[in-house]
C-alpha positions in Angstrom: 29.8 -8.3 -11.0 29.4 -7.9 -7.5 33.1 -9.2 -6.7 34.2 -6.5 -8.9 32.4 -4.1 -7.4 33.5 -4.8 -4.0 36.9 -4.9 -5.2 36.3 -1.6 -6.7 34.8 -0.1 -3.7 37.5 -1.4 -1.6 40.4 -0.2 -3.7 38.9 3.5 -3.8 38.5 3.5 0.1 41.9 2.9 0.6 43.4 5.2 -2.0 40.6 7.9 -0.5 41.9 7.0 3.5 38.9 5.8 4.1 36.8 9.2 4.0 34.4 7.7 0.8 33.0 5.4 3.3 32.4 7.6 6.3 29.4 8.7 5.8 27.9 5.8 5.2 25.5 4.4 7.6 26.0 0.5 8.9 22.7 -0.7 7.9 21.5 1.6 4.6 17.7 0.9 5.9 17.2 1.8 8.7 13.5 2.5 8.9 11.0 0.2 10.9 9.2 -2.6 9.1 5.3 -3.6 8.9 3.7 -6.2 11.1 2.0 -8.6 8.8 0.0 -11.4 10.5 -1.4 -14.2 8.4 -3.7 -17.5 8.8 -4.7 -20.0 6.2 -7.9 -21.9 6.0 -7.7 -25.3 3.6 -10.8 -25.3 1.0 -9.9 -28.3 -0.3 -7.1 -30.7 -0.9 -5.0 -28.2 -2.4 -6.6 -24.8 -2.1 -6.0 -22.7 0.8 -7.6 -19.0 1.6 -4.9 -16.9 3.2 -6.1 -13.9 4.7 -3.3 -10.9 6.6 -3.7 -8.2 8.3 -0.8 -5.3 7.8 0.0 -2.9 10.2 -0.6 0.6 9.4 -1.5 -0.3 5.1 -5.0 0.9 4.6 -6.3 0.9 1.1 -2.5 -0.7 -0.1 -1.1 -3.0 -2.4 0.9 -6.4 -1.2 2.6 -9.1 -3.2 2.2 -12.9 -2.7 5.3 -14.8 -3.6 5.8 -18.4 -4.1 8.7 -20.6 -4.1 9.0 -24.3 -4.9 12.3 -25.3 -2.9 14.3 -24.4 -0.2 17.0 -23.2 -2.7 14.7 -21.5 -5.1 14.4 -18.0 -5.6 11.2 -16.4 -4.9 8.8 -15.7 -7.7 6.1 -13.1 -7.7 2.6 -15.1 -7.6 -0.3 -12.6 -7.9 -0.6 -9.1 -6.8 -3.1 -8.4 -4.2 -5.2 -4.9 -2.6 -5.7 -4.4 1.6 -9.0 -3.0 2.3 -9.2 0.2 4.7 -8.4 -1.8 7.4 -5.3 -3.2 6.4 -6.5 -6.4 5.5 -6.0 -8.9 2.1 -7.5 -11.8 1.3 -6.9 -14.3 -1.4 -6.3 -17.9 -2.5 -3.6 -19.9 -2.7 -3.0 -23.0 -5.2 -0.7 -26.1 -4.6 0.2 -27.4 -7.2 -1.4 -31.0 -8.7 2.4 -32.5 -8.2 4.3 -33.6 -4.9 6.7 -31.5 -3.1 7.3 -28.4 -0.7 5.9 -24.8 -1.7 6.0 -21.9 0.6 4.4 -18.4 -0.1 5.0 -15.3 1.9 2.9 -12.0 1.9 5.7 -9.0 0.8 5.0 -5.1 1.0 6.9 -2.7 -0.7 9.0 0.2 1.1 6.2 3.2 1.5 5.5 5.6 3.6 8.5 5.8 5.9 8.3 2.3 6.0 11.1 -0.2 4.7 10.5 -3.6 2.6 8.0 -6.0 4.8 8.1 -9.6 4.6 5.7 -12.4 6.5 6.6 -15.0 7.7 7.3 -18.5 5.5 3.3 -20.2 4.8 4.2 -24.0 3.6 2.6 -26.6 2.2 3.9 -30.5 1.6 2.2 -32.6 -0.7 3.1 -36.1 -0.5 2.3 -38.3 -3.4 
């Protein structure tokens, strides 16, 4: 689908001369993303507390996705609040099985504001 699109999109420019397209901005977002920074604390052998702090997100909502390879897509994990000051706080599961996870704290596009990632948070369980 996305081949064909491009093709589509491609074909139209050229029969157009190019003036579809020349409006268009290089990067479609260009709006400045949040600073989230993170630590973990281990509970116990496979519980973690993660707690962030996002910039300018007072009273906001943030996702925690988890992945279970390097290939993997990301899967939404739990939804979490900030407080007023912009910070979460939650906890964080390995699973019982060996293997690499990684989480990372995600905010949506809001308030002049585009999508937010954090940094990758990983854990390796070895059997």
């Amino acid at each position: 689908m996305r081949t064909f699109r491009a093709l589509l999109v491609t074909i139209t420019a050229l029969l157009l001369g190019g003036s579809l397209l020349a409006g268009v901005p290089a990067h479609a977002d260009d709006r400045p993303t949040r600073a989230i920074e993170w630590t973990t604390t281990q509970k116990d052998w496979r519980t973690f507390q993660l707690k962030a702090t996002v910039e300018n997100l007072p009273d906001g909502k943030a996702v925690i996705e988890k992945k279970a390879c390097g290939k993997c897509k990301w899967k939404k994990a739990r939804k979490v609040k900030t407080n007023e000051k912009g910070v979460l706080k939650t906890k964080i599961f390995a699973p019982r099985t060996k293997g690499k996870w990684l989480w990372r704290v995600r905010i949506n596009a809001r308030d002049g504001y585009a999508r937010s990632y954090s940094t990758r948070i990983g854990a390796i369980l070895k059997g």
